[in-house]
C-alpha positions in Angstrom: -2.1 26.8 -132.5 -2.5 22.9 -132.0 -0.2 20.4 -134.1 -3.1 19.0 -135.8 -1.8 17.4 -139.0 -0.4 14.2 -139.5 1.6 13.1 -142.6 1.0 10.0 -144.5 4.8 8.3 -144.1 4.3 9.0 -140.5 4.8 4.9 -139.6 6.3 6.0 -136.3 4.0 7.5 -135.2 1.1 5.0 -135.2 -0.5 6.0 -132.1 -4.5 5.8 -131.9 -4.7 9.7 -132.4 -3.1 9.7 -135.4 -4.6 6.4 -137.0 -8.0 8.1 -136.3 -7.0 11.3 -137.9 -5.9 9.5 -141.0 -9.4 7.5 -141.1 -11.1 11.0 -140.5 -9.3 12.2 -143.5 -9.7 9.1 -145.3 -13.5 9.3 -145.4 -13.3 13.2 -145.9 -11.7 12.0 -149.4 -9.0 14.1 -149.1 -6.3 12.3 -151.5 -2.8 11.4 -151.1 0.3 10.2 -152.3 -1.0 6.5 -152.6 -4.5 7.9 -154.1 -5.8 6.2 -157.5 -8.1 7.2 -160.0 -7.7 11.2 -161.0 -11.1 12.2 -159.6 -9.0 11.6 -156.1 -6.0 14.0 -157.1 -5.7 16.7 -155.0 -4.0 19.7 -156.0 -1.6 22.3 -154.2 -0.1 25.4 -155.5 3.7 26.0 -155.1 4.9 29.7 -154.9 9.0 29.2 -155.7 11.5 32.1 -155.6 13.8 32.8 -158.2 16.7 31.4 -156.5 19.2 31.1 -159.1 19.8 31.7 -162.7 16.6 32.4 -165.3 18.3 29.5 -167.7 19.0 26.7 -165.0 16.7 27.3 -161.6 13.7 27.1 -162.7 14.1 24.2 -164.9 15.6 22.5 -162.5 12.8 23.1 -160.0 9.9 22.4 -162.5 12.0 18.8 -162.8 12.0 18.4 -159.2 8.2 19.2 -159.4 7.5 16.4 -162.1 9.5 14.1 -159.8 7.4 14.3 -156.8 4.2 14.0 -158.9 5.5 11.0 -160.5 6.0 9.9 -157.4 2.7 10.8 -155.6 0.7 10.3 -158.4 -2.5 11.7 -155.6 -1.0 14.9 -155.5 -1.0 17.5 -158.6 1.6 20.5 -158.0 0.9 24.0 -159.9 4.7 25.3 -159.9 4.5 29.2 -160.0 8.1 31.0 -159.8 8.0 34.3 -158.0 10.2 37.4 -158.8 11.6 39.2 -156.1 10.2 42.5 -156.9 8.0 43.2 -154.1 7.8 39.7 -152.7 6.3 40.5 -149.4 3.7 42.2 -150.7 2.9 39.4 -153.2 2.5 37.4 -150.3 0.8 39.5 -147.9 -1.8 40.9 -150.4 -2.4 37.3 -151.5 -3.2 36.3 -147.8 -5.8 39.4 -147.4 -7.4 38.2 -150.3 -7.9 34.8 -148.8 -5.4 33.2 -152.3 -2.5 32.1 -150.5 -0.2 29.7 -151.9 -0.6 26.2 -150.1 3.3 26.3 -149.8 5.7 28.2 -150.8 9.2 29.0 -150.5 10.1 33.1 -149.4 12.4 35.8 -147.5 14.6 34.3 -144.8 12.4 35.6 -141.9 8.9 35.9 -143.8 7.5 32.8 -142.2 8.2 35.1 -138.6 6.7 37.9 -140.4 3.7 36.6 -141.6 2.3 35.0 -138.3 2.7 37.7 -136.4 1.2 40.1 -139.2 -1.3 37.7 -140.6 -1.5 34.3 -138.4 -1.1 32.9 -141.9 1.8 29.8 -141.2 0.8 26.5 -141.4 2.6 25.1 -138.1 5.2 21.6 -139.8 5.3 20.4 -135.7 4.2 17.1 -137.0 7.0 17.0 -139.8 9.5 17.7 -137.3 8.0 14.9 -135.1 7.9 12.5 -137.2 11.9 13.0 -138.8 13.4 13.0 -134.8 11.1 10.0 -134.8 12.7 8.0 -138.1 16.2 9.7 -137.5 15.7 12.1 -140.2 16.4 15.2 -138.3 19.9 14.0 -137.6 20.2 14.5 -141.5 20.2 18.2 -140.7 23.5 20.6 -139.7 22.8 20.8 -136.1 20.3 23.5 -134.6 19.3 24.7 -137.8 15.5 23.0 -137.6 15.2 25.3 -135.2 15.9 28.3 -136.5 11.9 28.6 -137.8 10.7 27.9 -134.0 8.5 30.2 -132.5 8.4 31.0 -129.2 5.2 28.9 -128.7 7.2 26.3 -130.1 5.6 25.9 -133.5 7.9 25.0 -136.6 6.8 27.5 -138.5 9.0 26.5 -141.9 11.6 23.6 -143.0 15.1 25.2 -143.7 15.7 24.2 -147.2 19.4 26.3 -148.1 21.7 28.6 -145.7 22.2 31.7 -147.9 26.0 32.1 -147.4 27.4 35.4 -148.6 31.0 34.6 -150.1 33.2 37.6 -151.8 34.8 36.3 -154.7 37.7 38.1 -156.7 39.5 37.6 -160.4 42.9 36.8 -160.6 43.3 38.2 -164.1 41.7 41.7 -162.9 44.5 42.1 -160.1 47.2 40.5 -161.8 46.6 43.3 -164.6 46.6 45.9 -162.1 49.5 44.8 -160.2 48.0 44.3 -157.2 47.9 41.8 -154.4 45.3 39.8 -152.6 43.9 41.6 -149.6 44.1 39.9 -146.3 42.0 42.6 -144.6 39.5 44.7 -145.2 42.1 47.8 -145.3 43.5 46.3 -147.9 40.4 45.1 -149.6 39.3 49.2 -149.8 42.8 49.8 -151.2 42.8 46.6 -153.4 39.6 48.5 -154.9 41.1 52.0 -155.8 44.4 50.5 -157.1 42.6 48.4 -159.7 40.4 51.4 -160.9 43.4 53.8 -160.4 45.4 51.2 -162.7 42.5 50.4 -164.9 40.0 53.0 -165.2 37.8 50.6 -167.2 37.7 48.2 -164.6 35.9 48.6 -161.5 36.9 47.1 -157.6 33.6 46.1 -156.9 30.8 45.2 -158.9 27.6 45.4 -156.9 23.8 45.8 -157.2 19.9 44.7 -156.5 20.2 43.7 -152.8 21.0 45.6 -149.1 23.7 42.7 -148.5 27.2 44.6 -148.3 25.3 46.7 -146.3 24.0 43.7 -143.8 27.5 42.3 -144.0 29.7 45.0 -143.2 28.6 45.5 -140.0 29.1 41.8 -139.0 32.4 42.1 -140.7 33.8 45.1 -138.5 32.6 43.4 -135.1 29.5 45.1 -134.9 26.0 44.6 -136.8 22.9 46.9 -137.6 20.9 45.7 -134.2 22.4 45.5 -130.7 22.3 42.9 -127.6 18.8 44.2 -127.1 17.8 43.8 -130.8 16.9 47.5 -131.0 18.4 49.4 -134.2 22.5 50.2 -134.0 22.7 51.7 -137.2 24.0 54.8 -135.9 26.6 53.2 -133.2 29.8 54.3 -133.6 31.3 50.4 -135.4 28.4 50.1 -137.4 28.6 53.5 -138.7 32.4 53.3 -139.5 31.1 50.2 -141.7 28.9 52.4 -143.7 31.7 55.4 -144.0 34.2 52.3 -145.2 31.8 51.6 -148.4 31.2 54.7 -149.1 34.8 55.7 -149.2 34.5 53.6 -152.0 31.3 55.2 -153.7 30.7 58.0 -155.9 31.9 60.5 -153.0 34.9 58.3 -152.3 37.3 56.7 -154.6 34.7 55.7 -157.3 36.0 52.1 -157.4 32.8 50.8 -157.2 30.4 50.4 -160.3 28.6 54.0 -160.3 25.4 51.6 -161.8 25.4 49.5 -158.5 22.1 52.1 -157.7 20.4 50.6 -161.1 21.8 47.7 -161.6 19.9 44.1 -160.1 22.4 41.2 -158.7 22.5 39.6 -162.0 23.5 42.6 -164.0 26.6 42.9 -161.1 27.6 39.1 -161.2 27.9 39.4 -165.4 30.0 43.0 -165.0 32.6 40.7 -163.0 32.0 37.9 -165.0 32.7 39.7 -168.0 36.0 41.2 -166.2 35.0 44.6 -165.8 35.8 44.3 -161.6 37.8 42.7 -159.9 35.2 41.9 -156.7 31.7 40.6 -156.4 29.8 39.5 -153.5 27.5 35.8 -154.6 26.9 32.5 -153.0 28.2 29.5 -153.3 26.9 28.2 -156.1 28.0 31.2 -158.4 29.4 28.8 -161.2 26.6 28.6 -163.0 26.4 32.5 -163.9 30.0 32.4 -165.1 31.8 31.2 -168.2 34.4 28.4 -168.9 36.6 31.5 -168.9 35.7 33.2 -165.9 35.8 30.1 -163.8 39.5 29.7 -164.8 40.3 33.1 -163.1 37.8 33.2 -160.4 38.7 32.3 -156.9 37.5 32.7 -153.6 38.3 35.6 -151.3 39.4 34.3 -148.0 37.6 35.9 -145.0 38.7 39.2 -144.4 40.4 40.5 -140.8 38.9 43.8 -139.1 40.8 46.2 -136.9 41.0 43.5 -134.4 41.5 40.3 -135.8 38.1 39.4 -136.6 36.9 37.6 -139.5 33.1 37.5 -139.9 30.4 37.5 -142.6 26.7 36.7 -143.1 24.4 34.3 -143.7 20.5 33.8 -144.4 18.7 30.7 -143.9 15.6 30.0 -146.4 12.6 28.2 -145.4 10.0 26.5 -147.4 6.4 26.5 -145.7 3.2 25.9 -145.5 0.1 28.5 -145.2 -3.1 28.0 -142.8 -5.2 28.4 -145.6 -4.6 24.9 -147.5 -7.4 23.0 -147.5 -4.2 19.8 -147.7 -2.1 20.1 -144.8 -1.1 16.7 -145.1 -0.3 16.8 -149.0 1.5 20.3 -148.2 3.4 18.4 -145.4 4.5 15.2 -147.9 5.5 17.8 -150.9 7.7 20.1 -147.8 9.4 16.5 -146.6 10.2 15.3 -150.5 11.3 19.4 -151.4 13.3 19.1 -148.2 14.8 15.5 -149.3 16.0 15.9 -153.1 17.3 19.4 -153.3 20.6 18.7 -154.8 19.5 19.3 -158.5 18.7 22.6 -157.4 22.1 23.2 -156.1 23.8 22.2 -158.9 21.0 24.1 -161.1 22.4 27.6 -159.2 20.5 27.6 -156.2 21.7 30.7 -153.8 23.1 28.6 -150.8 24.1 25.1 -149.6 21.7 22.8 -148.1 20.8 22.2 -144.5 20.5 18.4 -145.1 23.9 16.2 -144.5 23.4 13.8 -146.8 23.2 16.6 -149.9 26.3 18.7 -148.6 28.4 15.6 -148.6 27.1 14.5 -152.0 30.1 13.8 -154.1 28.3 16.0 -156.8 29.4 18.8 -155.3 33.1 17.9 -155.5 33.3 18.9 -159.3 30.9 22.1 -158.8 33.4 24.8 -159.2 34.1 27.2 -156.0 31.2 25.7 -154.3 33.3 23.5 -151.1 35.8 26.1 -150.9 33.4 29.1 -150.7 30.9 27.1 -148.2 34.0 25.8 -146.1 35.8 29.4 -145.7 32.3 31.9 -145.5 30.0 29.4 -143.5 29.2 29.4 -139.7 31.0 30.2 -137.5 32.6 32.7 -140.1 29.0 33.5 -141.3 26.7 35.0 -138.7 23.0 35.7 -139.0 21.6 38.8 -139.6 20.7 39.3 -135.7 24.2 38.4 -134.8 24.6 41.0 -131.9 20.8 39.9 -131.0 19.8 37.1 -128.8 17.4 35.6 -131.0 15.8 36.3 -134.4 12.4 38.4 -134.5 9.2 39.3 -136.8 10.6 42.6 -137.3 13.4 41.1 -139.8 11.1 40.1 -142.2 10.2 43.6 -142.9 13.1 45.0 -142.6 14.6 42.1 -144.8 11.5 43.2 -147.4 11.5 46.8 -147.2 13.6 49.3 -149.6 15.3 51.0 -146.2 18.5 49.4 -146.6 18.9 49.6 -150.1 17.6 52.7 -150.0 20.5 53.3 -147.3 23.3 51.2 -149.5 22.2 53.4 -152.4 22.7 56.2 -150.6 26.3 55.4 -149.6 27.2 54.8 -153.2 26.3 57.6 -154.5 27.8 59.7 -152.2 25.1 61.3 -149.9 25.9 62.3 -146.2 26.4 59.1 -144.4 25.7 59.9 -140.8 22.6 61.3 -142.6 21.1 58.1 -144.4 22.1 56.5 -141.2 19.9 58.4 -139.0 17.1 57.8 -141.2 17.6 54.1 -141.6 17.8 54.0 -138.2 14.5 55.8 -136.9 13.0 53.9 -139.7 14.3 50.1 -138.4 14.2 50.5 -135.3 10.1 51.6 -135.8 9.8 48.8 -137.5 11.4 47.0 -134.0 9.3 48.5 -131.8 6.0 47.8 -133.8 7.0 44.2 -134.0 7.3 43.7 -130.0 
């Protein structure tokens, strides 16, 4: 596909191609930021995630909203927030039935996912054109625009926040218990039973909703569920010694971890620790919010945990906001992606999962007094954090469904509860690496 859209604040970029796509669009009366009258208004439709808490994200993002239109009085923005509960299929069944979002934010690789599946991405070449034109690109940690490019070079989404996964731990829970902070992940398993051994009330690790200790681990013991070829390593003899090390903690292990993890959602976990029934919990960030004035007196960042060999790695997603082929405004979808892209702090600060891409917002002095939030960036981010592929040369369609589909929690849920882990591993990985091979 063609990089056929131009946005409006493109001054740069004034050549004779672009000036006559703008007069084309112009006489079309497609509206813009600088429109008048409210016959003019165009409107777009903005699918959000539920990246943070119920009682701060989405306000925040709803105020961020009203902010742009205020600003681009042309442009009208329906904000619809998304649950997580079958997301992909939200999208993909809105795309079959030709009522796709304009824009949207979604799954780290679901841009990947749903060009290959569906053709459905509205390419943001232009966007990208125009910030290495006006220096804005140099506002972003470097290489991470192109962590959305295809390989027929297409831009397929704007990283908006790097989803760093950050283990945090309560000094109250282990001082009670008498025991130390772990160093390594030995002593993080044994950290675990002694505080449920001491205080049988009191879990090691509360945990729930998400596949991510399962992601993590892997990357954690030097090894990581797909190999140098990409193809499935679930059942590799590092990877697998990852998933025997949580469950030796699960309901056919130790039982230090929360026998509810296989019911309970992410939020359910992060109040169990926050109300000091464990003493571990796996977050972003920008946790602070879901805690209490209490909590955040006790709570403190796990340092990065050594393997068997020395290692100390963890895992990161990147999340992309993008555009979708459908819009009938490109160019208004494009303007709305560049201010999203431009003024996320607020959402940060209102307990967005992950720190933010742009330069200028990380370095934001507002994020000095936001509790945990430098020290847990700083200690779990690249080149600590590594991406899901890590072992992989390069990401690939195939992660969005895998990233979507219940396989992995299905397998986590398996290893808490106790089932036969070499097992659920075999099944996870004739069911991954499927989804591999249908993806090439």
């Amino acid at each position: 596909m063609g990089t056929r859209h131009v946005l409006r604040r493109t001054f740069g970029l004034t050549t004779v191609v672009a000036l006559g796509v703008l007069g084309l669009t112009a006489c079309s009366g497609a509206a813009g930021p600088d429109s008048g009258g409210a016959s003019d208004q165009v409107t777009i439709e903005f699918w959000d995630m539920q990246w943070g808490p119920a009682d701060t994200y989405p306000a925040a993002a709803q105020a961020l909203v009203d902010q742009f239109e205020s600003e681009n009085p042309g442009i009208k923005v329906n904000y619809t927030g998304k649950s997580w509960d079958n997301w992909y299929q939200t999208f993909t069944q809105a795309i079959g039935a030709n009522a796709a979002p304009d824009v949207s934010t979604g799954g780290g690789f679901q841009p990947f996912g749903l060009q290959q599946d569906a053709n459905a991405i509205l390419p943001l070449n232009d966007l990208v054109a125009t910030w290495e034109a006006d220096g804005t690109a140099a506002d972003f940690t470097p290489g991470i625009l192109d962590f959305y490019k295809d390989d027929n070079g297409n831009y397929l989404a704007i990283p908006w926040a790097t989803d760093i996964r950050v283990w945090f731990y309560r000094t109250d829970v282990l001082d009670a218990a008498g025991v130390s902070v772990p160093t390594t992940w030995d002593e993080f398993a044994a950290a675990c039973d002694a505080v449920h051994t001491a205080l049988p009330d009191v879990y090691g690790v509360a945990d729930g909703g998400t596949p991510h200790w399962t992601f993590d681990q892997g990357i954690a013991m030097g090894a990581g569920m797909f190999d140098e070829n990409g193809d499935a390593a679930l059942t590799s003899p590092k990877e697998l010694a990852a998933l025997k090390y949580i469950a030796s903690m699960g309901q056919g292990g130790s039982g230090c971890i929360n026998p509810t993890a296989t019911t309970f959602s992410q939020d359910e976990a992060i109040e169990m620790f926050n109300q000091g029934e464990a003493a571990f919990v796996m977050d972003s960030p920008s946790i602070a919010p879901r805690l209490s004035e209490e909590s955040l007196g006790v709570v403190k960042v796990l340092p990065p945990l050594a393997n068997a060999e020395g290692g100390k790695f963890g895992l990161y997603f990147v999340n992309g906001i993008m555009g979708y082929e459908q819009t009938e405004h490109p160019e208004e979808v494009m303007t709305f992606i560049d201010f999203w892209s431009e003024h996320g702090k607020d959402l940060f600060l209102g307990g967005a999962s992950g720190v933010s891409p742009r330069i200028s917002i990380d370095t934001d002095p507002a994020f000095d007094a936001a509790p945990l939030y430098r020290e847990a960036a700083s200690m779990w981010g690249a080149p600590v954090g590594q991406p899901l592929f890590a072992k992989a040369p390069y990401g690939f369609a195939a992660l969005n469904t895998i990233d979507g589909d219940s396989t992995m929690l299905d397998l986590e849920r398996a290893l808490f509860s106790g089932e036969d882990v070499e097992q659920a591993a075999a099944a996870a990985q004739e069911k991954v690496q499927g989804f591999v091979d249908e993806g090439r």
